[in-house]
C-alpha positions, 0 to 999 in steps of 0.5 A: 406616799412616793411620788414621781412627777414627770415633767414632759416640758419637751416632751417623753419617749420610751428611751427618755423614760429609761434615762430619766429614771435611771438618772435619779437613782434606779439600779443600773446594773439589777435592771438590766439583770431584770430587762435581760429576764425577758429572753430576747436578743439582737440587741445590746443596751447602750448607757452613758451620759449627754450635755443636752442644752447645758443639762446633763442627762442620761442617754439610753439607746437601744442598738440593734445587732445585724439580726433580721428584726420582724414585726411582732403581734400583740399576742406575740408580744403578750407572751414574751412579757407574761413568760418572762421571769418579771413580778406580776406587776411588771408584766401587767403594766407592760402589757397594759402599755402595749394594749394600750398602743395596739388599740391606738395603732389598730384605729388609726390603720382601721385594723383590730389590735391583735393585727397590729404589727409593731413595725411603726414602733420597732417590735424589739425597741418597744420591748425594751422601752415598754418592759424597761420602765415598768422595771424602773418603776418597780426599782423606784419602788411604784411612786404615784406617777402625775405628769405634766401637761404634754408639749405641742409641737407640729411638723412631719415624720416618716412613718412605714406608711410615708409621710405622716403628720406630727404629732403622729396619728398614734400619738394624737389617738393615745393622748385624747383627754390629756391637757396640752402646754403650748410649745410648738416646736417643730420636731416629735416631741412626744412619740407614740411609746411615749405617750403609752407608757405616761398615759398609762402610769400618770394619775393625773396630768397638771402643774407642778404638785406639792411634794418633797423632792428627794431625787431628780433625773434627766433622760436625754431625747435624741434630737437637737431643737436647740436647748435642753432636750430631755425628760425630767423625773422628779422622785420624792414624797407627798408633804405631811398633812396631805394625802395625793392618792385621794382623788379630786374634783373640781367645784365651780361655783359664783354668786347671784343676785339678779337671776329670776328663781324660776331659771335655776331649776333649768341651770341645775338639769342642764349642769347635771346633764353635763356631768356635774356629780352634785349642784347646790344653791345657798342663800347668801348676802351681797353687796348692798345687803341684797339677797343672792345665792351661791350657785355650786357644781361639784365635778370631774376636772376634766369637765369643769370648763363644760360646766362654767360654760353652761353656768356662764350661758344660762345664768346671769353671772359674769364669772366664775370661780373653779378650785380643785377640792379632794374628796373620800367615797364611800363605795357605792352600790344598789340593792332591791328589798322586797317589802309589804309595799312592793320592791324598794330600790336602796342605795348602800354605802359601804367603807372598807368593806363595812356597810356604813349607811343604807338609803332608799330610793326617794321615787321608789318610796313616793310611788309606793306611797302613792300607790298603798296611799300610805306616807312616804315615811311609812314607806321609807322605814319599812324599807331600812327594817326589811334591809336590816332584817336581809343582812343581819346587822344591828342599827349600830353596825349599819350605821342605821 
């Protein structure tokens, strides 16, 4: 799989983007062949090159001519990208993006989307940012996009509005749940297009990840902080042995040996409470051949510190331990059976587009059970039969 790992560590904006993928190798000349498909004017596209911080980068500026530039709605702008002779992914993405910078601006201003003027942005300047790098990306052949944590950075702006706080409100809204590496730079760092373009594209936001590096580009930003400016795109693939499309969690888990047992079951409500996807308990031995299980709660990463938080709160544990494990689905879906014991939840598990197994529902059984006074067992396979029988498939097929 290709990858692209955007290295944001001063920050990203539309033309950043532009210039970085175009340093490390995408057409110049069949994007602007592509960008010119869209069938806007006023503007001209300006490409060359910048020593920014002893680093040579790409430097692309979007120059507006001496037209009159109006702001321009969302629906406005959906169908400029949708009437356009673009492939389908590219408009997609780029109208994704643009939504997704509508829905921020429309919260920050206490509007609805479809209100939203892209006069903040630059109606023309976003087109071609936005539009740009969805083309650049498909150039690239679509590479898995992860991205770095973004930069911190404070101060103020001028906004159509006046002063505004940095990072701007847009910006702030847009990158809710995305980690952050202190930088604290005075100066935008990360603009509000730019926010929506990686928060659209990025898989996932973390260090540098294991990958073959095969190309890299620098997309020059504008302003002088005094040292490199620039956004890193590194373009390369996955090494073998490891697939980085499958999606991972986190496994926080620590060792006890001086817990009263009773205390583990409000442990595990609370952890499963807290949105820990499965939490197991082993028996184990410690130091001093005392007795002592191995707590573990398997969640999203992005919830791992609420989850070592609660561990670190309701157990007797002084640490914790966290790794980040990949994990294969089968994709899941529920499905009731009516049987001679009433209807039985069951819970399917399907992999490419197969049905692999079929479970029912533990408290549908024990209620029926209770209810027919039969054993839960009884009840259990009644259900799998009446489910064979539905879909038609052997026990072999099934999985059964």
């Amino acid at each position: 799989m290709k990858i692209a790992y955007f290295d944001c560590f001063m920050g990203i904006s539309g033309d950043m983007t532009l210039g970085a993928l175009i340093d490390a190798g995408a057409d110049q000349q069949l994007f602007r062949e592509r960008l010119s498909g869209l069938g806007i004017d006023g503007y001209s596209l300006a490409i060359g090159k910048r020593i920014t911080g002893g680093i040579e980068a790409t430097n692309v500026s979007v120059v507006l001519d001496d037209h009159q530039h109006r702001p321009r709605h969302l629906q406005e702008i959906s169908e400029i990208i949708e009437n356009s002779g673009l492939s389908a992914r590219v408009r997609e993405t780029a109208i994704r993006i643009f939504t997704r910078l509508a829905r921020a601006e429309a919260k920050v201003h206490g509007s609805k989307p479809a209100e939203v003027h892209f006069h903040e942005v630059g109606a023309v300047d976003a087109l071609v940012d936005i539009v740009g790098s969805a083309i650049l990306l498909e150039l690239s052949d679509w590479p898995k996009v992860l991205a770095s944590p973004m930069p911190t950075f404070y101060g103020y702006t001028k906004g159509a509005h006046g002063i505004i706080p940095l990072p701007a409100p847009a910006t702030a809204e847009i990158l809710r749940g995305v980690p952050w590496q202190k930088r604290d730079i005075e100066g935008e760092l990360v603009t509000p297009t730019g926010a929506a373009i990686i928060t659209e594209i990025a898989a996932k936001f973390d260090g540098f990840p294991r990958m073959i590096v095969d190309k890299i580009g620098y997309g020059a930003g504008k302003n002088d902080f005094g040292g490199a400016n620039a956004l890193r795109i590194m373009l390369g693939e996955e090494p073998p042995g490891e697939d980085l499309s499958l999606p991972t969690v986190s496994v926080v888990e620590t060792n006890i040996d001086d817990l009263n047992p009773e205390f583990y079951e409000p442990v595990m409500e609370k952890l499963f409470a807290a949105g820990a996807l499965d939490v197991s308990m082993t028996p184990t031995m410690m130091k001093k051949n005392r007795p002592g299980v191995l707590l573990a709660a398997i969640c999203e990463t992005d919830r791992a510190k609420k989850i070592a938080d609660i561990i670190l709160a309701e157990t007797s544990t002084f640490g914790v331990r966290i790794s980040v494990s990949q994990r294969i689905c089968m994709e899941r879906h529920c499905e009731e059976i009516a049987t001679e014991f009433g209807v039985i939840g069951i819970k399917v598990g399907k992999r490419d587009g197969s049905i692999i197994t079929a479970s029912p529902e533990y408290e549908d059984c024990k209620r029926a059970a209770k209810e027919h006074a039969v054993s839960i067992r009884l009840v259990y396979e009644t259900a799998v039969g009446a489910f064979r029988r539905q879909k038609k498939t052997s026990a072999s097929s099934a999985g059964l």
